[in-house]
C-alpha positions as CSV (number, residue, x, y, z in Angstrom):
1,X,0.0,0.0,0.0
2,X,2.7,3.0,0.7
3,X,4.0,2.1,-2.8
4,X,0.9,3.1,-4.3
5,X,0.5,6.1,-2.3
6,X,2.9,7.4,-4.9
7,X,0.4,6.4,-8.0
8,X,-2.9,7.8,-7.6
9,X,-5.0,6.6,-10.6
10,X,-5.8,9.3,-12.6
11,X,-6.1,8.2,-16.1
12,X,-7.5,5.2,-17.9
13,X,-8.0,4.2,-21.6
14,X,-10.6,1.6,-22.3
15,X,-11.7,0.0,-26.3
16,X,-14.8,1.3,-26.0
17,X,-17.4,3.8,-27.1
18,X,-18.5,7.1,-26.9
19,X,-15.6,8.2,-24.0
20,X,-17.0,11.1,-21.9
21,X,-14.9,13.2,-19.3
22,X,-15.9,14.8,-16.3
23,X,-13.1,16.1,-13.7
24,X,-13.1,12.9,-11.5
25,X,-14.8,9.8,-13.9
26,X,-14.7,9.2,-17.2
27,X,-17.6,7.0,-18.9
28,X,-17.9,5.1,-22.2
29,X,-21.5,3.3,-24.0
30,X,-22.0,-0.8,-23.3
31,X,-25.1,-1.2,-25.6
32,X,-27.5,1.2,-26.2
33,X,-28.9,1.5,-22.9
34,X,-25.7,1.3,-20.4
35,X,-22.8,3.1,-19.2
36,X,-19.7,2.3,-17.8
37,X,-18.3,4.6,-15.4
38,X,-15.0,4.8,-13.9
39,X,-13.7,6.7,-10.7
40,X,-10.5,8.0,-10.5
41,X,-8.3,9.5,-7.9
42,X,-8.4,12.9,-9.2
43,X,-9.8,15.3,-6.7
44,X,-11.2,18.5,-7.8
45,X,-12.5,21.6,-6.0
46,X,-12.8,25.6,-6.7
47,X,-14.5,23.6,-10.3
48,X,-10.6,22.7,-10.8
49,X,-8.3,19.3,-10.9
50,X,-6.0,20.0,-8.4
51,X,-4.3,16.2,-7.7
52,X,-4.3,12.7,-7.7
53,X,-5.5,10.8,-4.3
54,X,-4.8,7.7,-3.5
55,X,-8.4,4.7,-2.9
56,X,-10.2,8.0,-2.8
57,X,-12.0,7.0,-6.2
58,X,-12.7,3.3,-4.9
59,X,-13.9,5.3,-1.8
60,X,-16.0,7.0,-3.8
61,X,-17.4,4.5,-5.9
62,X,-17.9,2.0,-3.5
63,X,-19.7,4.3,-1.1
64,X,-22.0,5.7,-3.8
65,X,-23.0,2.1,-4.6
66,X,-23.5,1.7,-1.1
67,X,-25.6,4.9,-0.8
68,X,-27.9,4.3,-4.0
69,X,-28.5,0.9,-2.7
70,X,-29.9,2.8,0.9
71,X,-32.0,5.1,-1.2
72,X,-33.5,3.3,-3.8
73,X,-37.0,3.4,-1.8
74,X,-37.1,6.7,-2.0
75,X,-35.5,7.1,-5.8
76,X,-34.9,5.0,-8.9
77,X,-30.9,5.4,-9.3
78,X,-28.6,4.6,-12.1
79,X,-26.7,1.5,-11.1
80,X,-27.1,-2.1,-12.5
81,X,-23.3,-3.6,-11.4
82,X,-20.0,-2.6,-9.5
83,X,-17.7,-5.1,-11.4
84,X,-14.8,-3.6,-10.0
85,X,-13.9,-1.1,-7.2
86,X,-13.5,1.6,-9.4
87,X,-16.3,1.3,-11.8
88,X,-19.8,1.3,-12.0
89,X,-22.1,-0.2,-14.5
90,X,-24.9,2.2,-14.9
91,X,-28.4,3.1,-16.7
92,X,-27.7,5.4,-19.1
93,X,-29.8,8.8,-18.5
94,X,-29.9,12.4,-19.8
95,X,-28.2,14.4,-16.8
96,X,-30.5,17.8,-16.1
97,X,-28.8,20.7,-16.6
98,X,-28.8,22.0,-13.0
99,X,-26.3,20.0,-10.1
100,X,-28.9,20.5,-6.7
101,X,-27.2,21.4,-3.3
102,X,-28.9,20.6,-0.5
103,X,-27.8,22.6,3.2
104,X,-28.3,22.0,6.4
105,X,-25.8,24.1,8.1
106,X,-24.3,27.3,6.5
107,X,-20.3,27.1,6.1
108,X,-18.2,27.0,3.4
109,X,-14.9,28.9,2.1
110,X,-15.2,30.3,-1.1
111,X,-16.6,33.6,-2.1
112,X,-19.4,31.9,-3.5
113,X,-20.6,29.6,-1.0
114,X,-23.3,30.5,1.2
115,X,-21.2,31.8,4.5
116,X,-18.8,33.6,2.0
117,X,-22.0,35.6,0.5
118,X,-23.1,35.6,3.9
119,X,-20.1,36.8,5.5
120,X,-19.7,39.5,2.4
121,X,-23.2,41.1,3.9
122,X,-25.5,39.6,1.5
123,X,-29.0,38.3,3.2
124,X,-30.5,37.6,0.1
125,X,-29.1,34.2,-1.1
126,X,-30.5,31.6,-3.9
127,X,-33.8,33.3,-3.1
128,X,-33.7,32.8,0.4
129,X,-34.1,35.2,3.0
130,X,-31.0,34.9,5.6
131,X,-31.2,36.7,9.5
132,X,-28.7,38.8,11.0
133,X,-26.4,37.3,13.6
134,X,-25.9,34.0,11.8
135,X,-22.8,32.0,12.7
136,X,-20.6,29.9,10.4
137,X,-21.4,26.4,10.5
138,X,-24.4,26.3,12.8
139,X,-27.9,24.4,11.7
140,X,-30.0,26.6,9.2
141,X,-33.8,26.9,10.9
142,X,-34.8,24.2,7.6
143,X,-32.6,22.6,4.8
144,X,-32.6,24.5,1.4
145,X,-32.0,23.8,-2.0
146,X,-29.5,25.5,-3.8
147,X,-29.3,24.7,-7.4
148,X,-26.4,26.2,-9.9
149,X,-25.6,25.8,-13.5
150,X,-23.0,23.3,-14.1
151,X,-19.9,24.5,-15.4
152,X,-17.8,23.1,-18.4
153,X,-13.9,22.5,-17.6
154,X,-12.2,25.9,-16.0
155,X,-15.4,27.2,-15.8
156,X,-17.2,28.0,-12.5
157,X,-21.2,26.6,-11.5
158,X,-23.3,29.8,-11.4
159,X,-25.3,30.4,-8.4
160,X,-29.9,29.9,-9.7
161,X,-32.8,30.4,-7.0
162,X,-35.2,27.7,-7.8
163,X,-37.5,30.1,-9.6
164,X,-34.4,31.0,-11.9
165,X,-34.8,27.5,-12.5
166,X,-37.7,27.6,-14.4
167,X,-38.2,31.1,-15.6
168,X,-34.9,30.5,-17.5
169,X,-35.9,27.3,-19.0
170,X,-33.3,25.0,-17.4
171,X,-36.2,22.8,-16.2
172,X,-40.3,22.7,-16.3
173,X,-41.6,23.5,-13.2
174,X,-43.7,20.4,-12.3
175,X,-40.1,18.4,-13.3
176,X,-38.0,20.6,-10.9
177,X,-41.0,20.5,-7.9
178,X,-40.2,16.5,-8.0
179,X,-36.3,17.3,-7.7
180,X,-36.6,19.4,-5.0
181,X,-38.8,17.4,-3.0
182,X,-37.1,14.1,-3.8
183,X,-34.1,16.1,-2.8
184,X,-34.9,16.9,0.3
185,X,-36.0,13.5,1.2
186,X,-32.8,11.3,0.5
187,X,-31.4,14.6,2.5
188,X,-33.3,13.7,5.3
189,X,-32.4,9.8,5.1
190,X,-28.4,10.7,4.8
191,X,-28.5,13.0,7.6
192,X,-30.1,10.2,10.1
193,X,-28.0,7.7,8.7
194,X,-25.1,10.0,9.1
195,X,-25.9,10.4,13.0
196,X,-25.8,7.0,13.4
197,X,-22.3,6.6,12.1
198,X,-21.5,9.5,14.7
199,X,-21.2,12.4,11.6
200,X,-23.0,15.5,11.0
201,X,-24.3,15.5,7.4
202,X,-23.8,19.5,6.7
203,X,-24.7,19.4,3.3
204,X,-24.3,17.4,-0.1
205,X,-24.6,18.2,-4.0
206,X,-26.5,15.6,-6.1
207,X,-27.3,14.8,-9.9
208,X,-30.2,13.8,-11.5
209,X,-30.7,12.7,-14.9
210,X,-33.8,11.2,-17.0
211,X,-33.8,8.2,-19.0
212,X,-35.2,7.9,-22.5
213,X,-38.6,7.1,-21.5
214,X,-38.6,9.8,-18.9
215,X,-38.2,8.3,-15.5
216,X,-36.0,10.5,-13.2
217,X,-33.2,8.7,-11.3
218,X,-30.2,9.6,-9.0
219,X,-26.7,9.6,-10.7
220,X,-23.3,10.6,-10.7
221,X,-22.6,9.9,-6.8
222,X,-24.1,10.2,-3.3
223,X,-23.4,11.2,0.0
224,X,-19.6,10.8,-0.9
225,X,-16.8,12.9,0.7
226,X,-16.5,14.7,-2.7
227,X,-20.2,15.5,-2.7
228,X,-21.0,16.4,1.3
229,X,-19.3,17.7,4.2
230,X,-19.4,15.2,6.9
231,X,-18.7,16.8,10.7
232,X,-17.7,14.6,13.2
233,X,-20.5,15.0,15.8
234,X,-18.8,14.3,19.3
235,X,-16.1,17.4,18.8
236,X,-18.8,19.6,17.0
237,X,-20.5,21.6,20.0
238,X,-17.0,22.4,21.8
239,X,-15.2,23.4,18.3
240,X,-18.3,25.5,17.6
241,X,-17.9,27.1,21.1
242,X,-13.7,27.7,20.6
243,X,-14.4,29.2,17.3
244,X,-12.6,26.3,15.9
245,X,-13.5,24.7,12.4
246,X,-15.5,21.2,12.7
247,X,-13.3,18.1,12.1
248,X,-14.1,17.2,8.6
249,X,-14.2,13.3,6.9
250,X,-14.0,15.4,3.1
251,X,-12.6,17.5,1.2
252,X,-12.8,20.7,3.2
253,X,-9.1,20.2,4.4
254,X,-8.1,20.7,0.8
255,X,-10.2,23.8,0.3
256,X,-8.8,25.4,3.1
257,X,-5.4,24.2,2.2
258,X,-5.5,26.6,-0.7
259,X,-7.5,29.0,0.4
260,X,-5.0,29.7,3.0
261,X,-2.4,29.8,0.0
262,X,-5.1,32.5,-1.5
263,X,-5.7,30.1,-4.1
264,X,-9.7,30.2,-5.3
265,X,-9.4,28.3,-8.7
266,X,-8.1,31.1,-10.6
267,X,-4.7,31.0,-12.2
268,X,-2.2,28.0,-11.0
269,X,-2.3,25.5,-8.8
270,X,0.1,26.2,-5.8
271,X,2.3,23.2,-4.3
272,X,0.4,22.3,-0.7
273,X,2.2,19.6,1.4
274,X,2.2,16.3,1.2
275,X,0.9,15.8,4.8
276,X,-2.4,17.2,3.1
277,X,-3.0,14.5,0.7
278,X,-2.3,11.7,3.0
279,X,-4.9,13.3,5.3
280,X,-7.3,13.1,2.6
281,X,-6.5,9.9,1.9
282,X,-7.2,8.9,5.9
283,X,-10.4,11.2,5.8
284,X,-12.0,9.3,2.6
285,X,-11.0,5.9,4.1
286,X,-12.5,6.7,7.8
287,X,-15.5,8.2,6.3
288,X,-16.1,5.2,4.6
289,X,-15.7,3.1,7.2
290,X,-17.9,5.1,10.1
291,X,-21.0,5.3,7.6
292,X,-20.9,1.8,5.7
293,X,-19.9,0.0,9.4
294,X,-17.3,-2.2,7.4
295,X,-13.7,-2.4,7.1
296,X,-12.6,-0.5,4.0
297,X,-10.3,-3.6,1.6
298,X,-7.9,-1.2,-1.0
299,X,-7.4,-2.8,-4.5
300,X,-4.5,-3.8,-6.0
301,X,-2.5,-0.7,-7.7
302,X,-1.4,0.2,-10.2
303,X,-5.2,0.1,-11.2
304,X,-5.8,0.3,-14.7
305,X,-4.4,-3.7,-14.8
306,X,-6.8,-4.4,-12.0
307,X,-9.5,-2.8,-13.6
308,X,-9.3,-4.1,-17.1
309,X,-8.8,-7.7,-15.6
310,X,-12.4,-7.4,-13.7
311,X,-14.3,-5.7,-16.5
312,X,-13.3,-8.6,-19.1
313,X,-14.2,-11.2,-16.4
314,X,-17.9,-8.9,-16.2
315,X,-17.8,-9.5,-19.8
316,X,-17.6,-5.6,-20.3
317,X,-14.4,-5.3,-22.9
């Protein structure tokens, strides 16, 4: 294992068709009516690719699977298989235009998120109306959703209120009603699940997409460390009380990390420690852990090997 903490996975090449790219999987066509998706190790934030992580794209993918499989009572999702720990066979479905964040506390670093707006003096966010005297990372009095555009690669996701939604024409407004409220309710599930496992669930970013024939499901990933924050609950209260940020199982570290370089995805990527990735690394794998209740098993690297041997054993290549 300390070998391969030198080799995060961050590429893969596959025989197959119809390659997409996002910044952490890349996805070809099996048949007309499946996916393969792959999870690499690249982590992304401030809408960038800032590095390579080691198991945190089998963290990711396993967890999702895991996730989806907890949810599907509530939501249809996309997945059919896991054939290997980095890839997901998947439904293939028409993503909707808008990513939907769901919040439960109000934090954040950037300039965009909801305490950065907040602390710039603005009370008027995505449509909501915000009090005075808020502090950072306490409960908000509800969860809201907070949709944005999606943004192409170096681009940045563009802040919508839910009427913006509609009134622009990114979605109907009987389509987006079902979003929000389906939204809200696998919400609700994570955050109770996320108690249990001793976390906070302080808020989360999830995809939807529609299949041929209309049907909404749940994609991309869920309730991951890339997607939420996760608080762990016993320190909360007495961090809150010191002014003291939250301990965090995600990718906040890394935000602050170059945030406190005065990096905010603009221009290039500074040189943080290594300590920080290795943290990350430990964070994704004890996140796992807490919430799934069962020892986290890393594949063999170098992955691509690995991965190609499972998918022709699936009968994928």
């Amino acid at each position: 294992m300390r070998t391969s903490l030198f080799e995060p996975f961050t590429e893969i090449d596959l025989p197959l068709p119809d390659r997409r790219d996002g910044k952490v999987r890349a996805s070809w066509a099996i048949g007309r009516d499946r996916r393969l998706i792959v999870t690499t190790d690249r982590l992304s934030a401030f809408d960038r690719v800032l590095a390579g992580v080691p198991y945190k794209g089998q963290v990711l993918n396993q967890l999702a699977a895991w996730w989806f499989d907890r949810t599907a009572d509530i939501v249809p999702n996309h997945v059919v298989s896991v054939p290997d720990p980095n890839a997901l066979l998947a439904r293939a479905a028409n993503p909707l235009p808008v990513e939907v964040v769901v919040r439960g506390h109000i934090t954040g670093v950037t300039d965009t998120s909801v305490w950065g707006m907040y602390a710039a003096g603005a009370r008027r966010i995505y449509g909501y109306e915000f009090p005075d005297g808020l502090r950072k990372n306490t409960p908000l009095p509800a969860h809201i959703v907070t949709p944005t555009t999606k943004a192409g690669h170096g681009g940045h996701d563009v802040p919508l209120t839910s009427a913006e939604v509609v009134e622009q024409g990114h979605l109907g407004a009987e389509l987006w009603d079902r979003v929000v409220a389906t939204a809200l309710a696998v919400f609700e599930r994570g955050v109770q699940v996320a108690a249990d496992a001793g976390l906070i669930l302080a808020d989360t970013k999830y995809e939807f997409g529609q299949t041929d024939d209309g049907e909404l499901l749940l994609i991309d990933e869920l309730h991951t460390p890339d997607s939420s924050r996760f608080w762990l609950a016993d320190s909360y209260d007495d961090r809150l009380a010191a002014g003291d940020e939250p301990e965090s199982l995600d990718k906040e570290v890394v935000r602050r990390a170059f945030a406190d370089l005065g990096y905010k995805g603009d221009g290039p990527v500074p040189t943080v420690q290594d300590e920080v990735w290795s943290a990350t690394t430990a964070r994704y794998i004890i996140a796992y852990e807490r919430l799934t209740g069962t020892p986290f098993d890393p594949g063999a690297y170098p992955v691509p090997e690995r991965l190609t041997t499972n998918l022709t054993k699936a009968g994928l290549l």
